[in-house]
C-alpha positions in Angstrom: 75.2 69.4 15.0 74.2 67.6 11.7 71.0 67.8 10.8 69.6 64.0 10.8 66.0 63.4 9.9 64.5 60.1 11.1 61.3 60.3 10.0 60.9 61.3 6.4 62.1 57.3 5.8 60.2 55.6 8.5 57.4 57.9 6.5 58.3 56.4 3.2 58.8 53.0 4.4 55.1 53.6 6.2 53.8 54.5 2.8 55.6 51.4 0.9 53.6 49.1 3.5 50.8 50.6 3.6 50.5 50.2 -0.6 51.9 47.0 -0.4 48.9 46.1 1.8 46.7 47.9 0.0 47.6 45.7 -3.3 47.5 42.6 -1.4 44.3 43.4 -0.1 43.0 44.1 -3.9 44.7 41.4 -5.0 43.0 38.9 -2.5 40.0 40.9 -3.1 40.1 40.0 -6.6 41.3 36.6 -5.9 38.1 35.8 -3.9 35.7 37.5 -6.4 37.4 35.4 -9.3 36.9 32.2 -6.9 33.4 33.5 -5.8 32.4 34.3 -9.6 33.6 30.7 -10.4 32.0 28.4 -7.8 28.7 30.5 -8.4 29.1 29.7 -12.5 29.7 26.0 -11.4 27.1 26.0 -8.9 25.1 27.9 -11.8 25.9 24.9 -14.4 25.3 22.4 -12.0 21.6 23.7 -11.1 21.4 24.0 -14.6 22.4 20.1 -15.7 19.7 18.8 -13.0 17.3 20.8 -14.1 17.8 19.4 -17.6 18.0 16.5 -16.5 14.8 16.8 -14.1 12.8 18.0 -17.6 14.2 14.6 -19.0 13.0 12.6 -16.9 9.5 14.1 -16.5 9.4 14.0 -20.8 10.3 10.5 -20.0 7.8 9.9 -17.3 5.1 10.8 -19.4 5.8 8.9 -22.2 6.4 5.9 -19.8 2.8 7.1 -18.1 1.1 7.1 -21.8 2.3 3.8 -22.1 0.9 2.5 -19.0 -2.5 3.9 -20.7 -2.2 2.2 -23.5 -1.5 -1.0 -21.8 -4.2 -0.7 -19.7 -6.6 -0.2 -22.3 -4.8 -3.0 -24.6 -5.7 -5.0 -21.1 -9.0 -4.4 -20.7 -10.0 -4.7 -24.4 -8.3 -8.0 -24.1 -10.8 -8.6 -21.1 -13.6 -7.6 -23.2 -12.8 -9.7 -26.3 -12.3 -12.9 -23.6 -15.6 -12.3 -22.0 -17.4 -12.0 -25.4 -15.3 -15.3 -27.1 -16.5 -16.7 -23.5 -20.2 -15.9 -24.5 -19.4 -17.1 -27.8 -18.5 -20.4 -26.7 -21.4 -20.3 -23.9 -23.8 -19.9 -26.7 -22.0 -22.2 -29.3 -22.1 -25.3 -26.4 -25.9 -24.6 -25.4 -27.4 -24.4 -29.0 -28.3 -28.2 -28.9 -29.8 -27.5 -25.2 -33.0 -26.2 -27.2 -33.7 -28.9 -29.5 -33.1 -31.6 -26.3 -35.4 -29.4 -24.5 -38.1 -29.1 -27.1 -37.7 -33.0 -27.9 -37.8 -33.6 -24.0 -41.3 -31.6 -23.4 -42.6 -33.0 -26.5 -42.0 -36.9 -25.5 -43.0 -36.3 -22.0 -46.3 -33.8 -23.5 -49.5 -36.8 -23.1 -52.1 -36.7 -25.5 -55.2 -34.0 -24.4 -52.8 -31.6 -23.1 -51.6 -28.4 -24.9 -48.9 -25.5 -24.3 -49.7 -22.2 -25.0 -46.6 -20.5 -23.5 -43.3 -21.4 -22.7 -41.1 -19.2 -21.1 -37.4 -19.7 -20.1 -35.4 -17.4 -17.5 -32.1 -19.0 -17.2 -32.6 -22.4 -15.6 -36.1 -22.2 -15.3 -39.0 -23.3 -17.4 -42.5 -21.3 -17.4 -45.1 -23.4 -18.8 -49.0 -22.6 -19.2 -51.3 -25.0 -21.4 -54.9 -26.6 -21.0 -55.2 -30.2 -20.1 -58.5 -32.6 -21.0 -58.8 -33.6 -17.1 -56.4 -32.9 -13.8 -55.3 -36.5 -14.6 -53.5 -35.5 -17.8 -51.6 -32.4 -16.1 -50.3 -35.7 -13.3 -49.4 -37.4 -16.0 -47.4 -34.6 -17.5 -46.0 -33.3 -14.1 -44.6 -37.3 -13.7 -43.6 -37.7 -17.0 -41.2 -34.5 -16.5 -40.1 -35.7 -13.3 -38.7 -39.0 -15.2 -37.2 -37.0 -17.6 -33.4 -36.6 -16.4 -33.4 -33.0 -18.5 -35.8 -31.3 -15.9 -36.2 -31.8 -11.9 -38.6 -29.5 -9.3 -42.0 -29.4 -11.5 -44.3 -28.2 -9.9 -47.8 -26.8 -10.3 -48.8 -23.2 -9.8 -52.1 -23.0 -10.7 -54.9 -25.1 -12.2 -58.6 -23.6 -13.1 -61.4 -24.6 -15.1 -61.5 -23.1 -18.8 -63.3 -23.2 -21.7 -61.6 -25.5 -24.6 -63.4 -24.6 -27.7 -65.5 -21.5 -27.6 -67.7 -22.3 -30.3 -67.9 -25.7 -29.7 -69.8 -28.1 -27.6 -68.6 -26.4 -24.3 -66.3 -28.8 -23.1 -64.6 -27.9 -20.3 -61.3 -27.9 -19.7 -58.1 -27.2 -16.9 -56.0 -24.6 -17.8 -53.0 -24.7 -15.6 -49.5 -23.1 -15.0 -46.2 -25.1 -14.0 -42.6 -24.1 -13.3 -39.8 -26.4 -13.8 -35.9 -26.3 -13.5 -33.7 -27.1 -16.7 -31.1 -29.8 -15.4 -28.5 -30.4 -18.5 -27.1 -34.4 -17.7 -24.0 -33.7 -19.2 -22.8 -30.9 -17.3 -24.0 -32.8 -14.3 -21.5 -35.7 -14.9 -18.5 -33.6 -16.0 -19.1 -31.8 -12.3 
């Protein structure tokens, strides 16, 4: 009988496949490292280009925020100067409201009576003086009544008092009175 042995080849050819396997699996092993390496370096790049582009646009946010301050402040200085040009012209358009109002008190002042303070809070006129007789402080409070500058007088207080000290002891009236500034020509533009 001749000697025939089967299994040395089937060994071999066991072997070859198995290699052959073995190197594809490396192969595919590599292959899906070199893929794996690659989509991490994208993925790697991309991360990288929005985070750039993130720092941009916070750089660019800022500037846009330090802007916004300055505007702000360029507004409300703008406010300021308005308000003050506003007083300006306030104060410019009531500087002739003095002189009527010191030319009004002085036409409707009758003889005998005298101021010795005037005080103005906004609309409001604080007068004290010394009259000759309660007849002359009527005649005062209706002569500023007529008067179309002032409206509401009226009498606080009226005492006796001395006029003269040194003189011949006269006596007097000393007396306090409020009044309301009215200004006609704002009345009629309203």
């Amino acid at each position: 009988m001749a000697r025939i042995n089967l299994l040395p080849w089937r060994e071999q050819l066991r072997e070859e496949r198995k290699r052959e396997f073995l190197v594809l699996l490396l192969g595919v092993v590599i292959i899906a490292g070199g893929i794996l390496f690659l989509v991490d370096r994208s993925f790697r790049g991309d991360i990288r280009y929005q985070q750039s582009r993130n720092d941009f646009l916070r750089q660019q946010i800022l500037v846009l925020d330090a802007r916004i301050e300055e505007i702000n402040q360029l507004k409300q200085q703008k406010e300021q100067i308005n308000a003050r040009m506003e007083v300006i012209q306030d104060l410019q358009g009531s500087r002739p409201v003095i002189v009527r109002v010191f030319d009004e008190l002085v036409k409707a002042l009758p003889t005998g009576v005298y101021f010795n303070t005037l005080v103005r809070t906004d609309n409001t006129l604080e007068i004290e003086g010394i009259a000759e007789s309660n007849n002359k402080v009527s005649e005062l409070m209706r002569r500023l009544d007529d008067s179309e500058w002032f409206v509401n007088p009226s009498l606080q207080q009226i005492s006796a008092a001395s006029a003269d000290a040194n003189a011949e002891q006269r006596t007097a009236n000393a007396f306090s009175l409020t009044l309301v500034l009215q200004e006609p020509l704002r009345d009629q533009e309203q």
